[in-house]
C-alpha positions as a Markdown table, in Angstrom:
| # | Residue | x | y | z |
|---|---|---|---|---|
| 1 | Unk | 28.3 | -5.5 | 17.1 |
| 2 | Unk | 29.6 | -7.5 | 14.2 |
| 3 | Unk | 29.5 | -6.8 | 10.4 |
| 4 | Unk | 26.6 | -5.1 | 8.7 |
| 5 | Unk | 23.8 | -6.4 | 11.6 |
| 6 | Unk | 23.3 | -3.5 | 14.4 |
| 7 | Unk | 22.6 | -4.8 | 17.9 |
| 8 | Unk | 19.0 | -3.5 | 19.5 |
| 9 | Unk | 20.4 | 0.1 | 20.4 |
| 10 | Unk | 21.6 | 0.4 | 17.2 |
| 11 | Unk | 18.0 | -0.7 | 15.1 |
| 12 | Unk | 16.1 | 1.1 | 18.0 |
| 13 | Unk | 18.3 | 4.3 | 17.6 |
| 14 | Unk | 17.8 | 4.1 | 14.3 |
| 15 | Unk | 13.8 | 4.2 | 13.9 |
| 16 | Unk | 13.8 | 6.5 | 16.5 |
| 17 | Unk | 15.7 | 8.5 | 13.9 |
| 18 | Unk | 13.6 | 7.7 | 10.8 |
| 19 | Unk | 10.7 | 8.0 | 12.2 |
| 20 | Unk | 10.9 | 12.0 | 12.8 |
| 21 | Unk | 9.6 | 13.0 | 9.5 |
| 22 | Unk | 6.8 | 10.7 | 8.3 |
| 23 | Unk | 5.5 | 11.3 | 11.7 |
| 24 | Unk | 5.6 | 14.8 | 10.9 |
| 25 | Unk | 4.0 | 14.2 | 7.4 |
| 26 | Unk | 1.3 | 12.0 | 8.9 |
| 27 | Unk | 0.2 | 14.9 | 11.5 |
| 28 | Unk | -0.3 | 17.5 | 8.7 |
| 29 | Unk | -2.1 | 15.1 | 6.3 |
| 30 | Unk | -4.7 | 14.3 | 9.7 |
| 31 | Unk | -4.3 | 18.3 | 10.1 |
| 32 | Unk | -5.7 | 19.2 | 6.7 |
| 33 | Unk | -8.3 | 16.2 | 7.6 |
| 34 | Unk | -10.2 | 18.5 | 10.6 |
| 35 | Unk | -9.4 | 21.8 | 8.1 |
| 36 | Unk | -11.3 | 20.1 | 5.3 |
| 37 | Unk | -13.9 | 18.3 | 7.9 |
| 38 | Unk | -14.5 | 22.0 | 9.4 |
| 39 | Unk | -15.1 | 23.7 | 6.0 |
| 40 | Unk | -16.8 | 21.2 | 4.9 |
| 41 | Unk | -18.9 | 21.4 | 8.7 |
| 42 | Unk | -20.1 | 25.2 | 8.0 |
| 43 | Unk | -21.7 | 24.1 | 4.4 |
| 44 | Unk | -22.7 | 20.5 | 4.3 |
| 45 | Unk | -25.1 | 21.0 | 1.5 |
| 46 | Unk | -22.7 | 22.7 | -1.0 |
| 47 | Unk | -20.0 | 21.3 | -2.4 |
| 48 | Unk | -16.9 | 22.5 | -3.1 |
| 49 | Unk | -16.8 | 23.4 | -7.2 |
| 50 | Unk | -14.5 | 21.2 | -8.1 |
| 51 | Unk | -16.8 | 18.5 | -6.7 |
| 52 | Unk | -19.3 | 19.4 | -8.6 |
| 53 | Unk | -17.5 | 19.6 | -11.9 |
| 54 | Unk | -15.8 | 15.9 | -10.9 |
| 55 | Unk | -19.1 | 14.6 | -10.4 |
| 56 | Unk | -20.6 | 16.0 | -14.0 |
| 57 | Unk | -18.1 | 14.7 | -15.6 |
| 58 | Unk | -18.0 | 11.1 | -13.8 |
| 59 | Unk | -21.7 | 11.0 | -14.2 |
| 60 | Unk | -21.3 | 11.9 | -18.2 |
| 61 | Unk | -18.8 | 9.3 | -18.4 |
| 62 | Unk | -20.6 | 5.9 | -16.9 |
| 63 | Unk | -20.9 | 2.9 | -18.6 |
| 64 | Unk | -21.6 | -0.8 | -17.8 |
| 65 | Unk | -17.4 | -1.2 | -18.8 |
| 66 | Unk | -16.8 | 0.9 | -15.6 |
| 67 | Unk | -19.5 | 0.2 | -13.5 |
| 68 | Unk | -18.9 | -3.8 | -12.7 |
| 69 | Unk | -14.7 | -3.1 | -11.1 |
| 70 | Unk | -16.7 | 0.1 | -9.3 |
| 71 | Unk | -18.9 | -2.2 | -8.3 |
| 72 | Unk | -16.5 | -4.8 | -6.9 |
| 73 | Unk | -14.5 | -2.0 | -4.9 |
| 74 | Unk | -17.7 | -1.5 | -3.3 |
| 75 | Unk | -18.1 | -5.0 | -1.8 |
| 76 | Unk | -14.0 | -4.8 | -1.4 |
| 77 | Unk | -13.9 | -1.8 | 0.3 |
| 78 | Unk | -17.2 | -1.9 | 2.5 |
| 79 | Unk | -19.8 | -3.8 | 4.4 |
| 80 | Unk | -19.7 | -7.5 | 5.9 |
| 81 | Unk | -16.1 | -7.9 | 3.6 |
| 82 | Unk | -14.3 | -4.8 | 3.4 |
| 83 | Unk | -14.6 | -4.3 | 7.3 |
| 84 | Unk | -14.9 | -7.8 | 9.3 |
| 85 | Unk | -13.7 | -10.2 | 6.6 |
| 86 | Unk | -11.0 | -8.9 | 5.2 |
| 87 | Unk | -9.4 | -7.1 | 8.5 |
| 88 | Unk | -9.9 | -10.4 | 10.3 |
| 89 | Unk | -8.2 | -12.2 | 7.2 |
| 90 | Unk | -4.7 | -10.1 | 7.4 |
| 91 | Unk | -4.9 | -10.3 | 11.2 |
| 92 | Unk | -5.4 | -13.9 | 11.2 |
| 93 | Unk | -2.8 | -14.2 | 7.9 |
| 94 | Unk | 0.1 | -12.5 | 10.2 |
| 95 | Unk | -0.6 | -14.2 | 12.8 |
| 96 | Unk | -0.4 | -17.8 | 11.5 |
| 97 | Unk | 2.8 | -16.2 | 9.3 |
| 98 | Unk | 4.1 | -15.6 | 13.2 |
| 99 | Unk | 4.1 | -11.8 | 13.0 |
| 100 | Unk | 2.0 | -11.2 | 16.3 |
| 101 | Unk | 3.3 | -7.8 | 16.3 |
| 102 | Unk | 2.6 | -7.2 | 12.4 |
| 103 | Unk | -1.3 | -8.8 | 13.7 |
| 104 | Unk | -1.3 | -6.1 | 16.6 |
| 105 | Unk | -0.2 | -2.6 | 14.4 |
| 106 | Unk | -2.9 | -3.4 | 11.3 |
| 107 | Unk | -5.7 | -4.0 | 13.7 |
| 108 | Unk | -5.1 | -1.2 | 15.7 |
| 109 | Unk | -4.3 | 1.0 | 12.6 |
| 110 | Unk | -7.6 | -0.5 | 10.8 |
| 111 | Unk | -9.7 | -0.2 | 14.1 |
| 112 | Unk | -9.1 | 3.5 | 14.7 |
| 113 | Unk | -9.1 | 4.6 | 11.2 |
| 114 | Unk | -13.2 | 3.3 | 11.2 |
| 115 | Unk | -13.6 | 4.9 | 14.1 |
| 116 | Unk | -12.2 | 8.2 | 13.0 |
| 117 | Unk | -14.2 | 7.7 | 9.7 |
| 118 | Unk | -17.3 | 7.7 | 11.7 |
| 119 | Unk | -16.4 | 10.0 | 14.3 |
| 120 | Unk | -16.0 | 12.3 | 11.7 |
| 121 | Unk | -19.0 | 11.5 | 9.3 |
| 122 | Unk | -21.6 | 12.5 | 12.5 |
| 123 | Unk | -20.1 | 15.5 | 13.5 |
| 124 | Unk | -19.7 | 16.8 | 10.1 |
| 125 | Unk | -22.9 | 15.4 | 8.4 |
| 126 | Unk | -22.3 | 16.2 | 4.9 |
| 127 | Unk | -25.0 | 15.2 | 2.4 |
| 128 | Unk | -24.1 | 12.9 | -0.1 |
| 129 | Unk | -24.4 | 13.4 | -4.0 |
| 130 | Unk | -27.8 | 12.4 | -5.4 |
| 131 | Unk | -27.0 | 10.5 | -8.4 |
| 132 | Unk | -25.6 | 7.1 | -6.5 |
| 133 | Unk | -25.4 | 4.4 | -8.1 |
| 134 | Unk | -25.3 | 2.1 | -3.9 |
| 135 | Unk | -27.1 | 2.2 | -0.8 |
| 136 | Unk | -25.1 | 4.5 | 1.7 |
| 137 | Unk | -25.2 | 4.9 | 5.2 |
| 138 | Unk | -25.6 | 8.8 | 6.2 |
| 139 | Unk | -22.5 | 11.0 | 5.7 |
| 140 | Unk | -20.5 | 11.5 | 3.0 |
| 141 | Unk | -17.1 | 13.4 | 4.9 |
| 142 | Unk | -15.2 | 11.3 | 4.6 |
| 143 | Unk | -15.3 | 8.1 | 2.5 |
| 144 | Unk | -14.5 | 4.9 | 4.6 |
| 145 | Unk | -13.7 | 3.0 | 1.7 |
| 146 | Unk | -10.9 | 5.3 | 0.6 |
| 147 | Unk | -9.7 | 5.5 | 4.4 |
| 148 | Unk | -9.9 | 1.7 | 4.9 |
| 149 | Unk | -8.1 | 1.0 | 1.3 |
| 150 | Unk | -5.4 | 3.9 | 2.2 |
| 151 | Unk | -5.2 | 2.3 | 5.7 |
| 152 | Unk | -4.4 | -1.5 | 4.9 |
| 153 | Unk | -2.1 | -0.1 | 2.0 |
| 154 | Unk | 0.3 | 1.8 | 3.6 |
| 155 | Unk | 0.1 | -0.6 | 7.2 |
| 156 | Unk | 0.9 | -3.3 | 4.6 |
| 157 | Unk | 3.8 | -1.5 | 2.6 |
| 158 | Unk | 5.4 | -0.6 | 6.3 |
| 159 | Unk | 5.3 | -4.0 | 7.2 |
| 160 | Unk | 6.7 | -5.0 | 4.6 |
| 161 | Unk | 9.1 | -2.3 | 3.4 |
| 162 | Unk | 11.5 | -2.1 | 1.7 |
| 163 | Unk | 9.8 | -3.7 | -1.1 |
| 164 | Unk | 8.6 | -0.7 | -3.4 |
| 165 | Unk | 6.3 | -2.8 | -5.8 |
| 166 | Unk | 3.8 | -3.1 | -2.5 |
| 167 | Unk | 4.0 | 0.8 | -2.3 |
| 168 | Unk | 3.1 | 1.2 | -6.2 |
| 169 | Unk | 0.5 | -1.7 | -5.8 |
| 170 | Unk | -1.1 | -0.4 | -2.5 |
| 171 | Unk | -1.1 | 3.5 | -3.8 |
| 172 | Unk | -2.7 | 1.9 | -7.4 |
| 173 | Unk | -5.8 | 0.1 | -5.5 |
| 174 | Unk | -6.5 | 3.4 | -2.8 |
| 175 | Unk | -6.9 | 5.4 | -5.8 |
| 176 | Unk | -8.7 | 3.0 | -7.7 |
| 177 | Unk | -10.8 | 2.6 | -4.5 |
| 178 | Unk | -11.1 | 6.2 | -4.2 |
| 179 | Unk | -12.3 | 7.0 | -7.9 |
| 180 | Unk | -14.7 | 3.9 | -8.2 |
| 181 | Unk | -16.6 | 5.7 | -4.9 |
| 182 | Unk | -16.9 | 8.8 | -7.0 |
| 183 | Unk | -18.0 | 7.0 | -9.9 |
| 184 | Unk | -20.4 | 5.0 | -8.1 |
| 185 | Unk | -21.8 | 8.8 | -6.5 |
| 186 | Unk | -21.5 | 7.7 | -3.3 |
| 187 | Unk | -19.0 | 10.6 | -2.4 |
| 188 | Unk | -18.0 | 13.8 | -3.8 |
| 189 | Unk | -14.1 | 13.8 | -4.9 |
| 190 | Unk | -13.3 | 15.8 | -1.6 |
| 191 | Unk | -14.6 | 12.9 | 0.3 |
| 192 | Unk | -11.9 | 10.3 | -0.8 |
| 193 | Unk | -9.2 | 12.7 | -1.0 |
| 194 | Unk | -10.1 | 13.3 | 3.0 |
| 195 | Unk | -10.2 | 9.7 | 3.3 |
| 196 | Unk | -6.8 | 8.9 | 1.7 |
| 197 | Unk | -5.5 | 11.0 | 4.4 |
| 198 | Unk | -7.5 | 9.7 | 6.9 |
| 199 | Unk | -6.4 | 6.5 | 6.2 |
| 200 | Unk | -2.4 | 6.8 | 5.6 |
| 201 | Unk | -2.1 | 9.2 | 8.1 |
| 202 | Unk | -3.8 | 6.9 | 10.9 |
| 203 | Unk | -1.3 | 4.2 | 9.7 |
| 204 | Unk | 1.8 | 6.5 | 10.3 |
| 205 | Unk | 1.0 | 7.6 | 13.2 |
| 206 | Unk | 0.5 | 3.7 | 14.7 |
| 207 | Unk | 3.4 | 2.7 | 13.7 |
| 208 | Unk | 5.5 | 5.0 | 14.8 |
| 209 | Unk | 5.3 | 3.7 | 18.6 |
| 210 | Unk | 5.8 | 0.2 | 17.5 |
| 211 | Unk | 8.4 | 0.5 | 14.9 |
| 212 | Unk | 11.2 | -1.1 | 16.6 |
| 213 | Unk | 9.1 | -3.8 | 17.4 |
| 214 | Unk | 8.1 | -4.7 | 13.8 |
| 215 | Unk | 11.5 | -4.0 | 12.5 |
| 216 | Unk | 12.8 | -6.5 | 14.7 |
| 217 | Unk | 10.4 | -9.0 | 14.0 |
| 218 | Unk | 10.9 | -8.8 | 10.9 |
| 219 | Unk | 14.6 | -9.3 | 10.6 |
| 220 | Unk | 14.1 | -13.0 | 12.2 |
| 221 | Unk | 14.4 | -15.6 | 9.9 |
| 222 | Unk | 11.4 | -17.3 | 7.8 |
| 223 | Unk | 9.3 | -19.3 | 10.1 |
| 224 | Unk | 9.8 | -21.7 | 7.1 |
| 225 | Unk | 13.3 | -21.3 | 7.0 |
| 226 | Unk | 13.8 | -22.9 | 10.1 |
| 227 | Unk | 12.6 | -26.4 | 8.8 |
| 228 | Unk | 15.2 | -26.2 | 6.5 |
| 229 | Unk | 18.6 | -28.6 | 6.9 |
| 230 | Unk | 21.7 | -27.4 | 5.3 |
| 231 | Unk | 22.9 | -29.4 | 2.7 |
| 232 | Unk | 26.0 | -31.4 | 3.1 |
| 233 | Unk | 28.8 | -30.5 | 2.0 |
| 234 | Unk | 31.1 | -32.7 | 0.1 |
């Protein structure tokens, strides 16, 4: 080993290392998931107070102003785009950017987080507010939007990490995702904040296995770079 660049034991030892504590974060934030989703299990037609008082005051607060972004977050965020479209775009987008492993970690991560979503929407069957302003499918614990947002935001800022704007920019549009789906009364504030969890922690905890793999694929040059001819030198 040469100079700043650490030879594969080195980078493996290394995210073997780093990997300790957001591993550890992710398991409690997926922890307080089943807590919430087993509270929520024994009343699932009363909400918690402060969902009630979030929703009043969203409900108070609507205008068109707000309701067009809420609306677009819901085509985002769900349905045909939000969960075949979009997933199959990054996939494919990683892929063709020569990242296979990058392609592998964000399906994964954005397959099981779905499946957790609905896992956990039919066992706890909570009811979902009254005043919504979209069609729903049954189940309002927790929101899929805000788990799919939180998901493709944090898989994306891992990928692509160190580079802290994607962290601000990914955290910005899970929140935004997660306050347009109150606004919109298509889940109560506990909903999305279970689904933000959901969501990141899912991401964690898939790449934690695959961390040396992505770190190393990620140190190879640009695919573009490779075209490139060094200029001459005079």
């Amino acid at each position: 080993m040469t100079g700043d660049h650490p030879d594969g034991g080195d980078l493996q030892q290394a995210h073997t290392i780093s990997r300790f504590w957001p591993v550890v974060s992710a398991s409690v934030a997926l922890a307080l998931v089943l807590i919430m989703a087993g509270i929520i299990a024994l009343r699932p037609t009363e909400p918690f107070a402060i969902d009630l008082r979030w929703m009043g005051e969203v409900v108070e607060h609507r205008s068109p102003f707000w309701t067009v972004p809420a609306l677009v977050m819901n085509a985002l965020g769900g349905g045909l785009i939000g969960v075949v479209i979009i997933p199959l775009g990054i996939v494919a987008a990683f892929l063709l950017w020569r990242r296979p492993w990058a392609a592998l970690y964000y399906a994964i991560a954005a397959a099981l987080s779905a499946g957790c979503v609905q896992l956990l929407k039919v066992t706890v069957d909570r009811a979902r507010p009254e005043d919504m302003l979209v069609q729903s499918d049954p189940g309002s614990f927790p929101s899929g939007h805000t788990a799919n947002a939180a998901t493709t935001a944090v898989a994306i800022a891992i990928i692509f990490y160190p580079r802290v704007w994607l962290w601000v920019a990914g955290g910005a549009y899970a929140v935004a995702m997660a306050l347009s789906r109150t606004y919109l009364g298509a889940h109560w504030l506990s909903d999305t904040i279970g689904g933000l969890l959901l969501g990141a922690g899912v991401a964690v905890l898939v790449w934690a296995p695959l961390a040396y793999k992505l770190a190393a694929e990620g140190a190879r040059p640009h695919p573009f770079a490779l075209a490139r001819k060094p200029s001459p030198t005079l």
